[in-house]
N, CA, C and O atoms as CSV, one atom per row, in Angstrom:
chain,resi,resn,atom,element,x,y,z
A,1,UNK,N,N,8.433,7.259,20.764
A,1,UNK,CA,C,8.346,6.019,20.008
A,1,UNK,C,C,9.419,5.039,20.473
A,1,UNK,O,O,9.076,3.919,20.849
A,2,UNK,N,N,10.554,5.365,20.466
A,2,UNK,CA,C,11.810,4.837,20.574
A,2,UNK,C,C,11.285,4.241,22.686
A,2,UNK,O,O,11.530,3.111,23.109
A,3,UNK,N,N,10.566,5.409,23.589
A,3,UNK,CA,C,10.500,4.405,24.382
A,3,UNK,C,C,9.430,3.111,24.629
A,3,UNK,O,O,9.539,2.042,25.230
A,4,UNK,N,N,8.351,3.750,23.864
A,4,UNK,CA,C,7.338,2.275,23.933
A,4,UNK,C,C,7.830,1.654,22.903
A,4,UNK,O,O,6.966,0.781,22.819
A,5,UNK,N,N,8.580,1.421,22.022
A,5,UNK,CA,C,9.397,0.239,22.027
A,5,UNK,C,C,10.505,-0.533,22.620
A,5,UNK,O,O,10.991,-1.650,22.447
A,6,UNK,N,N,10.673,0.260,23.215
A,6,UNK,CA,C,11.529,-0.161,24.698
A,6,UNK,C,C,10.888,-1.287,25.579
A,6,UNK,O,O,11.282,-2.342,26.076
A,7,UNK,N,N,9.554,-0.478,25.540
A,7,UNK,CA,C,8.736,-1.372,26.628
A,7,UNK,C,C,7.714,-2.560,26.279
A,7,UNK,O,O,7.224,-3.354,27.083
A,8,UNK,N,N,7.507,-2.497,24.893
A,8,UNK,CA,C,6.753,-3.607,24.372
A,8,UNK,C,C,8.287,-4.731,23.982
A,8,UNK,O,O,7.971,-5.886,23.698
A,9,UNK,N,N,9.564,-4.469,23.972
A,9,UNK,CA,C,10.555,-5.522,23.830
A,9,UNK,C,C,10.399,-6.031,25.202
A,9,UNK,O,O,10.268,-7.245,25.355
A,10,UNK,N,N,10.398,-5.063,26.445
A,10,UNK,CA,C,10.475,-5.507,27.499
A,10,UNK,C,C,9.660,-6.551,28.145
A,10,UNK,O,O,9.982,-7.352,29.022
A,11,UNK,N,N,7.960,-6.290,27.217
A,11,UNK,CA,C,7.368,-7.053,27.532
A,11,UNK,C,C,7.346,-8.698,27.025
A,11,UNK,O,O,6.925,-9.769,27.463
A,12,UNK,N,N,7.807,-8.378,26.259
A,12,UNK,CA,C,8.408,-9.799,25.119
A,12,UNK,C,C,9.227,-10.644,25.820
A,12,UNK,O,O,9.231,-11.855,25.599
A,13,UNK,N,N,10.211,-9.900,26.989
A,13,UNK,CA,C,11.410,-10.232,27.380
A,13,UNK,C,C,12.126,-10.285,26.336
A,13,UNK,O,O,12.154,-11.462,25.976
A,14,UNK,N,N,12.882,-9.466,25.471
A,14,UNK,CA,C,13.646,-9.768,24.449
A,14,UNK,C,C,14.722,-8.901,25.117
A,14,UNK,O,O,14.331,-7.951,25.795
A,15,UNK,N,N,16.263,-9.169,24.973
A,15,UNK,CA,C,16.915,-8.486,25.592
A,15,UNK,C,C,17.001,-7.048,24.679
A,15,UNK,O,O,16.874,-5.927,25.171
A,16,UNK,N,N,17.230,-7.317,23.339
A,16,UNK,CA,C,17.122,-5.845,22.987
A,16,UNK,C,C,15.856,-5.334,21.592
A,16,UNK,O,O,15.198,-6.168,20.971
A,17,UNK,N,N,15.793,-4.195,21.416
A,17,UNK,CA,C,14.728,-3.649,20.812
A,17,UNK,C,C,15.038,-4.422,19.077
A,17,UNK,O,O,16.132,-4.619,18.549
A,18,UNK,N,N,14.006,-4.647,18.664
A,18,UNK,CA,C,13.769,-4.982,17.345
A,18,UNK,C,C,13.045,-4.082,16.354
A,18,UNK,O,O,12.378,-3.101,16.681
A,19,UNK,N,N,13.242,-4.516,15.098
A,19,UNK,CA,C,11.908,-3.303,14.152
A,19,UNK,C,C,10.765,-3.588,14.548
A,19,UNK,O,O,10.137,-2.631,15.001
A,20,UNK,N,N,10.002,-5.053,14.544
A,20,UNK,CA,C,8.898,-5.243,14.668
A,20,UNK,C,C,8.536,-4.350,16.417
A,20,UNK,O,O,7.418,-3.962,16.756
A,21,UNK,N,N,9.136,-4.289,16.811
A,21,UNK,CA,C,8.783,-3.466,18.122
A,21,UNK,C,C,8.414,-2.188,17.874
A,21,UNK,O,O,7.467,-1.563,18.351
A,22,UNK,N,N,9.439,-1.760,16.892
A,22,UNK,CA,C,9.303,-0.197,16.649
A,22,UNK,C,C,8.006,-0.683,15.778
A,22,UNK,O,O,6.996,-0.647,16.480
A,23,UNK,N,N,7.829,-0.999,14.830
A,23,UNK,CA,C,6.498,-0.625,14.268
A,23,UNK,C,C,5.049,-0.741,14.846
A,23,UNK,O,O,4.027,-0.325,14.302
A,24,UNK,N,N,5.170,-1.524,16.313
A,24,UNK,CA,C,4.060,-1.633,16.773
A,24,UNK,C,C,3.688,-0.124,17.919
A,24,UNK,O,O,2.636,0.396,18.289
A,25,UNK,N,N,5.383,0.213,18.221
A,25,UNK,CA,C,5.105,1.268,18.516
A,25,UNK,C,C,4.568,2.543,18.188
A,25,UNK,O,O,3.765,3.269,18.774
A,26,UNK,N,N,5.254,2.662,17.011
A,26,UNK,CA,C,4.652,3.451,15.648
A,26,UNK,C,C,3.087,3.561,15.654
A,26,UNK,O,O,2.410,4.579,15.511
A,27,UNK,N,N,2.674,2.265,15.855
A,27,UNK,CA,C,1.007,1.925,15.580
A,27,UNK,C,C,0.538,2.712,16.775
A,27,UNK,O,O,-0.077,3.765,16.605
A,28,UNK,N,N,0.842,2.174,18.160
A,28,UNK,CA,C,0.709,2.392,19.054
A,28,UNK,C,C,0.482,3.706,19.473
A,28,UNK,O,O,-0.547,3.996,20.083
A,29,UNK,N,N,1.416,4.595,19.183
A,29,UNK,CA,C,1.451,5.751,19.526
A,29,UNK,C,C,0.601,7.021,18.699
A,29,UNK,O,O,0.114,8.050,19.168
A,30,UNK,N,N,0.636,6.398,16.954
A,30,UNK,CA,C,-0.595,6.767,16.038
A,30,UNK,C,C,-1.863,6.660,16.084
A,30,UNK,O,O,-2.573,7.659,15.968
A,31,UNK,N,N,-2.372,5.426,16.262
A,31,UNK,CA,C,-3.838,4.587,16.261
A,31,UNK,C,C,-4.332,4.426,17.724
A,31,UNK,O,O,-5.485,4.155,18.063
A,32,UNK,N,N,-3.207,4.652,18.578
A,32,UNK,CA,C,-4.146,4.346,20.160
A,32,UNK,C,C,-3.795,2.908,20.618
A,32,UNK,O,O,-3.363,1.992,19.918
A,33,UNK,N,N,-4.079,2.905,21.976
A,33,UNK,CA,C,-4.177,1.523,22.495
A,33,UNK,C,C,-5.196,0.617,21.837
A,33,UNK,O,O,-6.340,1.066,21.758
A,34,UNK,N,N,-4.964,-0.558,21.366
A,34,UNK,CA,C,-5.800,-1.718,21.097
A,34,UNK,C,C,-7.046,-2.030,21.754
A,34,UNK,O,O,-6.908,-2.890,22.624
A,35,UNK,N,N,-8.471,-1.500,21.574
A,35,UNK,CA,C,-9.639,-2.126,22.400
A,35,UNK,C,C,-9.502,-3.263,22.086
A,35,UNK,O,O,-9.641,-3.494,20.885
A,36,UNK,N,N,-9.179,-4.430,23.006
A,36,UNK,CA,C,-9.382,-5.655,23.150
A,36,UNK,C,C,-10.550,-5.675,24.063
A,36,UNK,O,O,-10.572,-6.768,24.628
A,37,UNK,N,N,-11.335,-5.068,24.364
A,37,UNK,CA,C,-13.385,-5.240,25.189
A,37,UNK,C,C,-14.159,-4.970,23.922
A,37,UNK,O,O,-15.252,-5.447,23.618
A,38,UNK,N,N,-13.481,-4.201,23.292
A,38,UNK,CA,C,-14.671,-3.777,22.160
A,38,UNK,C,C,-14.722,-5.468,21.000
A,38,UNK,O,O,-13.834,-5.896,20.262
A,39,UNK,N,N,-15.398,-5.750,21.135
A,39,UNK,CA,C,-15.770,-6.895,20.144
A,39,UNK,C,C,-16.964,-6.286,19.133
A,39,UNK,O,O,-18.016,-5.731,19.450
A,40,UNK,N,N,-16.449,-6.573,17.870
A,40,UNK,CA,C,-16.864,-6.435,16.795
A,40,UNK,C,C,-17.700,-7.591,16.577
A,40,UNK,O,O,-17.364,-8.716,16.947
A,41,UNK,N,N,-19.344,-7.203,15.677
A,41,UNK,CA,C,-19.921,-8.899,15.457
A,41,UNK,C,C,-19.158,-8.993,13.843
A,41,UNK,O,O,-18.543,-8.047,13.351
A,42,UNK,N,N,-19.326,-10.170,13.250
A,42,UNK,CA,C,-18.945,-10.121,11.807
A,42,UNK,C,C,-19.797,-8.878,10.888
A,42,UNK,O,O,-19.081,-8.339,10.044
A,43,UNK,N,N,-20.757,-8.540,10.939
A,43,UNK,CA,C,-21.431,-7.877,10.052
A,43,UNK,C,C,-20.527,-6.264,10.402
A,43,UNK,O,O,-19.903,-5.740,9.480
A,44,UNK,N,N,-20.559,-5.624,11.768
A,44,UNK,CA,C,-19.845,-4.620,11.787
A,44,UNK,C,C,-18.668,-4.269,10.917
A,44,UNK,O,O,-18.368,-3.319,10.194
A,45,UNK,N,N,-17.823,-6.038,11.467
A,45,UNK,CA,C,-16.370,-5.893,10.583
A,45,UNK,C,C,-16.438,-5.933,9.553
A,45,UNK,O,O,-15.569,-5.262,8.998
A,46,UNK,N,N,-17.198,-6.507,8.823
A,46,UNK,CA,C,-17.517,-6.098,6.857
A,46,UNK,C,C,-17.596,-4.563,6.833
A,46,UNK,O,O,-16.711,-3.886,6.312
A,47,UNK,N,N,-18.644,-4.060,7.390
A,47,UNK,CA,C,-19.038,-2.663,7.287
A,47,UNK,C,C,-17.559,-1.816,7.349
A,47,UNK,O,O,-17.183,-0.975,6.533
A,48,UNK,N,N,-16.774,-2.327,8.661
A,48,UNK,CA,C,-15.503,-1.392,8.629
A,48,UNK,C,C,-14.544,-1.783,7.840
A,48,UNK,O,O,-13.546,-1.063,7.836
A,49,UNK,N,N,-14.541,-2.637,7.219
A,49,UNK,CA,C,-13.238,-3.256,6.484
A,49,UNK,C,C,-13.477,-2.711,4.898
A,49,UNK,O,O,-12.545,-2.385,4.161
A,50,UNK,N,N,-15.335,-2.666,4.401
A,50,UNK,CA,C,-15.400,-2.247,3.223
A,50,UNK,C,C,-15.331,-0.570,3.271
A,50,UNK,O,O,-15.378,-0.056,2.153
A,51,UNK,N,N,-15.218,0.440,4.504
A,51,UNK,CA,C,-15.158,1.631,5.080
A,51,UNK,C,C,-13.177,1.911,4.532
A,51,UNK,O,O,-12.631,2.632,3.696
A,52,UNK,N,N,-12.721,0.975,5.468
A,52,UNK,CA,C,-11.346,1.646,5.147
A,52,UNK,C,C,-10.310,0.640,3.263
A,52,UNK,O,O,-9.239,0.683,2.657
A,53,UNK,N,N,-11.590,-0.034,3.217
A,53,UNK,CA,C,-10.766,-0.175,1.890
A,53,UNK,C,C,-11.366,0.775,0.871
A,53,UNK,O,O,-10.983,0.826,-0.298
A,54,UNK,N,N,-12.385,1.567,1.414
A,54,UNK,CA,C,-12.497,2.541,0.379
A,54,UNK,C,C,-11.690,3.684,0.354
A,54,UNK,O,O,-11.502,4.314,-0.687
A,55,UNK,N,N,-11.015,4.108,1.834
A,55,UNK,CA,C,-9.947,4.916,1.816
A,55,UNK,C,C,-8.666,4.481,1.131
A,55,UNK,O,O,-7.863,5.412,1.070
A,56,UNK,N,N,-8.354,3.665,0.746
A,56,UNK,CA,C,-7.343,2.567,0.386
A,56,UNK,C,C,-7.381,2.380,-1.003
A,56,UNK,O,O,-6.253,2.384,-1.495
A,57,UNK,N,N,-8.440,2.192,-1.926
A,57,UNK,CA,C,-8.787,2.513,-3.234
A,57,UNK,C,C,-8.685,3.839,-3.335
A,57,UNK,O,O,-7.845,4.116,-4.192
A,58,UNK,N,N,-9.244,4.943,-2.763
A,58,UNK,CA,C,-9.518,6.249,-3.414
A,58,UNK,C,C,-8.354,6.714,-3.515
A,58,UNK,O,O,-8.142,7.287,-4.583
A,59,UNK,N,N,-7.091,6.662,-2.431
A,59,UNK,CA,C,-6.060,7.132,-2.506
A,59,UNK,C,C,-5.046,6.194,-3.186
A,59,UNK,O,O,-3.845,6.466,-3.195
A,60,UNK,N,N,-5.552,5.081,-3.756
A,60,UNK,CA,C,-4.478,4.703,-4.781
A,60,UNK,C,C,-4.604,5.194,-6.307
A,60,UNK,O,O,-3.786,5.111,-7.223
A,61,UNK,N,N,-5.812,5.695,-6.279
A,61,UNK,CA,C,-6.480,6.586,-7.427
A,61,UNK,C,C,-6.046,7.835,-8.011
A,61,UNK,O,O,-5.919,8.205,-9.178
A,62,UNK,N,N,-5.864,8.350,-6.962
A,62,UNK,CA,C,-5.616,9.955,-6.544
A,62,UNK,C,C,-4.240,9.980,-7.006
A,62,UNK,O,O,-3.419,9.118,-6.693
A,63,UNK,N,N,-3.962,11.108,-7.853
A,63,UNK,CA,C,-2.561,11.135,-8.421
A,63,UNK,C,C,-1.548,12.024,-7.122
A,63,UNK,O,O,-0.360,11.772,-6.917
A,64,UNK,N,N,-2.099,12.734,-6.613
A,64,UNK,CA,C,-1.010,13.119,-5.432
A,64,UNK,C,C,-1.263,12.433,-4.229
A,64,UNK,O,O,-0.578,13.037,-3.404
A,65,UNK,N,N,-1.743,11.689,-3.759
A,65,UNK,CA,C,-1.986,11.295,-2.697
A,65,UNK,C,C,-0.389,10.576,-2.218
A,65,UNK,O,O,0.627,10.447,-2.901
A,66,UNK,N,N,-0.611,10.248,-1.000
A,66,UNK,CA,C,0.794,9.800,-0.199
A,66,UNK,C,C,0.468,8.452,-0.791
A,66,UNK,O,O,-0.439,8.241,-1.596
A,67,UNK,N,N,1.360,7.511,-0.272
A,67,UNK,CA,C,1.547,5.894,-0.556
A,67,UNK,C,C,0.638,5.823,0.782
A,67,UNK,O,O,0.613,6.636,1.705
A,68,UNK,N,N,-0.281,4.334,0.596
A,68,UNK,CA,C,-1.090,3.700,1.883
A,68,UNK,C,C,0.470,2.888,2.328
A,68,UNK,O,O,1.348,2.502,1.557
A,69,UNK,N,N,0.448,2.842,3.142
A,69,UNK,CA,C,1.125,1.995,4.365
A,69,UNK,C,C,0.721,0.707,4.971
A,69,UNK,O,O,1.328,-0.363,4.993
A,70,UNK,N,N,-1.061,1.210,5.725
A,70,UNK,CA,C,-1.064,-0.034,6.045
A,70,UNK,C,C,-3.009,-0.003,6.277
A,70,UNK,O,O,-3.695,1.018,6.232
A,71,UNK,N,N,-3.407,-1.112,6.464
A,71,UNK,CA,C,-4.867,-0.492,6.658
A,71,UNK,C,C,-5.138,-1.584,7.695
A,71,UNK,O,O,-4.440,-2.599,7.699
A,72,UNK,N,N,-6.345,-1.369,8.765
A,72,UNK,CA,C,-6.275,-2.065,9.771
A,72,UNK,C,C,-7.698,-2.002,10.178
A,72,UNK,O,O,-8.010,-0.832,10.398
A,73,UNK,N,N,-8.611,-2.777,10.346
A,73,UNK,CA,C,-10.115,-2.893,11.418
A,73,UNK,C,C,-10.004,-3.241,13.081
A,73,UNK,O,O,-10.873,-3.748,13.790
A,74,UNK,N,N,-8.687,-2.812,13.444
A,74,UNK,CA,C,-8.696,-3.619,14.647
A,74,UNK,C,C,-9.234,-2.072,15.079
A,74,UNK,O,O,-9.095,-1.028,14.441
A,75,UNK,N,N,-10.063,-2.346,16.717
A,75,UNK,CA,C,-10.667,-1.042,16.959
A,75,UNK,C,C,-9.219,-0.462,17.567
A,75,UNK,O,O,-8.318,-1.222,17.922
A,76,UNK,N,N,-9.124,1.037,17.638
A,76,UNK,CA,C,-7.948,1.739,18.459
A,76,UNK,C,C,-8.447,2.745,18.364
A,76,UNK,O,O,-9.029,3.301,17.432
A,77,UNK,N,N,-8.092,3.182,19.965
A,77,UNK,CA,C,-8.244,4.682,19.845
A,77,UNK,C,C,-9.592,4.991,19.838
A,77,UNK,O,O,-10.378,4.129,20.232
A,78,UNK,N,N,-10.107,6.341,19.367
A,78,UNK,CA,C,-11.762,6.261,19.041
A,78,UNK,C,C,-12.024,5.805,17.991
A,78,UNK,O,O,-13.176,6.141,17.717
A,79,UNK,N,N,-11.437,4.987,16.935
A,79,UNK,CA,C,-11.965,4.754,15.534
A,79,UNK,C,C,-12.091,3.121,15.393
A,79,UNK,O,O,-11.777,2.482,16.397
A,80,UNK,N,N,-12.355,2.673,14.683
A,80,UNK,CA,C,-12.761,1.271,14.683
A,80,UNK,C,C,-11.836,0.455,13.672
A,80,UNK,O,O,-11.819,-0.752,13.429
A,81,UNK,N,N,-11.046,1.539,13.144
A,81,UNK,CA,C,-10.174,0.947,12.152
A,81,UNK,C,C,-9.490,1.855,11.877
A,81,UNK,O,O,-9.580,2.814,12.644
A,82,UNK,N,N,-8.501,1.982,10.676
A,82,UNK,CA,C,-7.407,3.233,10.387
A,82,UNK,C,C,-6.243,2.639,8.934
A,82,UNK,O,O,-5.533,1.638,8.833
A,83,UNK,N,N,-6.493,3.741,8.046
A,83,UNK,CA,C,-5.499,3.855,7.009
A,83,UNK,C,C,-4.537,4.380,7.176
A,83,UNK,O,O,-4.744,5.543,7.524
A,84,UNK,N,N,-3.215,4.062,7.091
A,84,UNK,CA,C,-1.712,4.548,7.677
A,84,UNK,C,C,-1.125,4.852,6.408
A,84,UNK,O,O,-0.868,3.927,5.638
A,85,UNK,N,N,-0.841,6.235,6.049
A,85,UNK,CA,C,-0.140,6.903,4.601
A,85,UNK,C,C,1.385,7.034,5.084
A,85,UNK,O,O,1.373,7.449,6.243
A,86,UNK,N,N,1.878,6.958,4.909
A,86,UNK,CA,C,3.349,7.320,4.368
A,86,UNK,C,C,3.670,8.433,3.871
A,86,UNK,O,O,3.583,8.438,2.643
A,87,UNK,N,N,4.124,9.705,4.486
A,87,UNK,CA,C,3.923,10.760,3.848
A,87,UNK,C,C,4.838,11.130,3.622
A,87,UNK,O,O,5.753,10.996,4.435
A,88,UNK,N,N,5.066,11.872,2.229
A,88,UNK,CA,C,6.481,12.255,1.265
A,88,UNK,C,C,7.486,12.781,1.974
A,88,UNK,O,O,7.282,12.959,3.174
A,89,UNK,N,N,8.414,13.042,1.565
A,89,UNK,CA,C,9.377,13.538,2.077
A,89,UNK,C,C,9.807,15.273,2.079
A,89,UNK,O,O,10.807,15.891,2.443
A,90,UNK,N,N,8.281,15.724,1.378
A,90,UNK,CA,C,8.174,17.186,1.564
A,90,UNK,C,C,7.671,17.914,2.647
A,90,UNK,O,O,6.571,17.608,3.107
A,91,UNK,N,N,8.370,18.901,3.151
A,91,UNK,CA,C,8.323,19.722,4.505
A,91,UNK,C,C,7.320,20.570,4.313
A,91,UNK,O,O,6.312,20.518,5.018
A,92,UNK,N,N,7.488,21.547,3.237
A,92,UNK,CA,C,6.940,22.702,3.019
A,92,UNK,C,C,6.401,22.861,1.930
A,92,UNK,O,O,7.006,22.751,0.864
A,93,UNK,N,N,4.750,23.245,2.082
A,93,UNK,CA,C,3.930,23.139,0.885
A,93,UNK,C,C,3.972,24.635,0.768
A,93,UNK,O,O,4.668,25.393,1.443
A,94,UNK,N,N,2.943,25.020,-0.392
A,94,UNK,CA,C,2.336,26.490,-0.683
A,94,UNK,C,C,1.113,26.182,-0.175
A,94,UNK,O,O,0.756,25.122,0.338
A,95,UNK,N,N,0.395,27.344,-0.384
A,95,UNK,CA,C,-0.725,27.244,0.159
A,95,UNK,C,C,-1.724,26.216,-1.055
A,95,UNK,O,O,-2.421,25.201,-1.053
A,96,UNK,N,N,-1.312,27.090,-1.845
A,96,UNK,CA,C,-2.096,26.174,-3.155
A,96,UNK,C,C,-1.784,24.635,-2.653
A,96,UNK,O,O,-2.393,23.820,-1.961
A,97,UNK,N,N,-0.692,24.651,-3.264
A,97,UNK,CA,C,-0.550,22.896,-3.179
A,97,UNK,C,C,-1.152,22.113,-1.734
A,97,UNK,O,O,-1.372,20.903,-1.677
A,98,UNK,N,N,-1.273,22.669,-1.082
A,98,UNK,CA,C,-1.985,22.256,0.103
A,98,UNK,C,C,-3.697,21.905,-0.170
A,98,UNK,O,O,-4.305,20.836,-0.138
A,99,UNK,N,N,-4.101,23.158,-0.417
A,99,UNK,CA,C,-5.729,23.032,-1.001
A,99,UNK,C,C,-5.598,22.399,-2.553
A,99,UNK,O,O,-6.650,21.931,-2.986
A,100,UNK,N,N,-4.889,22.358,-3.090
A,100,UNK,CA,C,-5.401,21.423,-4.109
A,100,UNK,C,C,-5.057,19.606,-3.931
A,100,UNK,O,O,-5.797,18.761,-4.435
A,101,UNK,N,N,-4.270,19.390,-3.424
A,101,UNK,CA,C,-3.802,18.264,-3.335
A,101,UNK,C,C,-4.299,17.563,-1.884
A,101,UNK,O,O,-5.009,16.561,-1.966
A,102,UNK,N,N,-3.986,18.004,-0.764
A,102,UNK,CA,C,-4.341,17.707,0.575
A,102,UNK,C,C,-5.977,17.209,0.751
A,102,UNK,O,O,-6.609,16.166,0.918
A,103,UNK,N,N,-6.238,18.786,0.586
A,103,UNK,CA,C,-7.888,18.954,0.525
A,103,UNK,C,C,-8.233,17.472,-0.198
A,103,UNK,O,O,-8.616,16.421,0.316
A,104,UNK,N,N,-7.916,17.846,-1.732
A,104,UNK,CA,C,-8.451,16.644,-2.578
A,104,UNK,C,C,-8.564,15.049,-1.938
A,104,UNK,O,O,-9.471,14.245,-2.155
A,105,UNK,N,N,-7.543,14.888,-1.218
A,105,UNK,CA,C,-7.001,13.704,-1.268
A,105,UNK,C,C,-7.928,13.156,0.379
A,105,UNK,O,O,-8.388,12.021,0.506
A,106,UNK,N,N,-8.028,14.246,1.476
A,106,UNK,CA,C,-8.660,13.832,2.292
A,106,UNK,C,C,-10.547,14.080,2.154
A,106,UNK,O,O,-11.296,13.606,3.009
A,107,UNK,N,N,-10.968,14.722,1.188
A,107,UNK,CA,C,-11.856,14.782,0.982
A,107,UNK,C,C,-12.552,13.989,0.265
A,107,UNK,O,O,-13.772,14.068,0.411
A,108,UNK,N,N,-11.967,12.918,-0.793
A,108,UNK,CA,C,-11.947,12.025,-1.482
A,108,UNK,C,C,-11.933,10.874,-0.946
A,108,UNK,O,O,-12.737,10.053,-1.390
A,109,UNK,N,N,-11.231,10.564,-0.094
A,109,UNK,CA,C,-10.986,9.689,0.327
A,109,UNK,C,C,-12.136,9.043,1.501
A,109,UNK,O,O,-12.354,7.871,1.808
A,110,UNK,N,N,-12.752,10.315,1.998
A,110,UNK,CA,C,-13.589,10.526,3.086
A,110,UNK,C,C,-14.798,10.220,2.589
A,110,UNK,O,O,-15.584,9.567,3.277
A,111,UNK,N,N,-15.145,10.670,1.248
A,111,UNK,CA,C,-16.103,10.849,0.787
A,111,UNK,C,C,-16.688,8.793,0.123
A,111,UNK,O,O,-17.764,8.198,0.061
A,112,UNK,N,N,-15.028,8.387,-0.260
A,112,UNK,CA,C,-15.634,7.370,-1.000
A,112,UNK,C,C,-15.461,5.991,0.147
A,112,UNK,O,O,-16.009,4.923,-0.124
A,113,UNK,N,N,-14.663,6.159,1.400
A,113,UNK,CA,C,-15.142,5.289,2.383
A,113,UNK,C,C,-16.315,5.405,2.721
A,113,UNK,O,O,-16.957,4.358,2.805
A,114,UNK,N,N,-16.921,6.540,2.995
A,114,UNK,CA,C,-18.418,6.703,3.764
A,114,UNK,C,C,-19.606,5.910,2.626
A,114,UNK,O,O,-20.524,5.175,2.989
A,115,UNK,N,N,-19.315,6.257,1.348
A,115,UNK,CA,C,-20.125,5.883,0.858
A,115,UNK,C,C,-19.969,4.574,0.498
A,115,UNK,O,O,-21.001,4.120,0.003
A,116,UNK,N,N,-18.680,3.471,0.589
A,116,UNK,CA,C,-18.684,2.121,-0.129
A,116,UNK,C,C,-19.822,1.583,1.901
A,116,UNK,O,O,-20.773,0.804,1.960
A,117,UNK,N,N,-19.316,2.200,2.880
A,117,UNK,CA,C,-19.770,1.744,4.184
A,117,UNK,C,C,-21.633,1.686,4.161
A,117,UNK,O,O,-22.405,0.836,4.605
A,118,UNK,N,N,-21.845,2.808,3.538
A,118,UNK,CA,C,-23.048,3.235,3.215
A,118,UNK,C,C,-23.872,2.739,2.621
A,118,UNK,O,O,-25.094,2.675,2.750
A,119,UNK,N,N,-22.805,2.167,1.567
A,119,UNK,CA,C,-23.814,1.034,0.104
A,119,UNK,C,C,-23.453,-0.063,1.103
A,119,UNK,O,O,-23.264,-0.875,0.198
A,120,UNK,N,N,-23.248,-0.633,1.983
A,120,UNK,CA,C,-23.561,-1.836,2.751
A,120,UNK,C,C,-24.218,-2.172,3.612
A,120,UNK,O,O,-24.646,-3.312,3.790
A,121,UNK,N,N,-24.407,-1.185,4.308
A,121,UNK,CA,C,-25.712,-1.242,5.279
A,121,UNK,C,C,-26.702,-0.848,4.422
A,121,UNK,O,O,-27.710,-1.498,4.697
A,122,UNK,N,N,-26.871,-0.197,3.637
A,122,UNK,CA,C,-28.309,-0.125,2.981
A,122,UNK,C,C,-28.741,-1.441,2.391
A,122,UNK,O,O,-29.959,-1.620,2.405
A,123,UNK,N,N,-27.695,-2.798,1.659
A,123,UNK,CA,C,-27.525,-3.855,0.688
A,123,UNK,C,C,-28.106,-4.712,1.282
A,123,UNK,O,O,-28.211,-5.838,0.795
């Protein structure tokens, strides 16, 4: 992280590294390189934008879920968009707490993007 923000300051020409560098690195290194070929028409980007704000609702719902961070339609990577959690500051789960909370939270979450994406192309 610390070096592709090195290199996106570099590209800036900035003499030294900034946060906003680090967080794009952050992105960068999470979400993938930026498809800038892939062009989205408007109707797609509704479809993906009402997709990851349903991940974005469900997990503000969800009583254990992590904090959202950040949510994004730009395409990266193989996905067309991406919800960025913030995840606690706990190392070590049980097993339980893993399947009850984890499970819940990515299964939920999965479940109610697909379907707000779903009720729009059908609409």
């Amino acid at each position: 992280v610390c070096n592709e923000a090195a290199l996106i300051a570099a590209r800036y020409l900035r003499p030294s590294v900034e946060n906003t560098h680090f967080e794009q690195a952050i992105e960068r290194v999470i979400a993938g390189l930026e498809k800038k070929t892939q062009v989205l028409q408007p109707a797609e980007k509704k479809v993906v934008a009402y997709h990851e704000a349903g991940h974005a609702v469900a997990g503000w719902f969800l009583e254990n879920a992590d904090p959202l961070l950040k949510v994004s339609i730009i395409p990266r990577g193989k996905g067309l968009g991406y919800a960025q959690y913030l995840p606690k500051e706990q190392f070590l789960y049980t097993t339980e707490e893993v399947m009850k909370y984890h499970a819940q939270h990515v299964l939920c979450c999965t479940y109610v993007a697909r379907s707000l994406a779903s009720c729009l192309i059908a609409c």
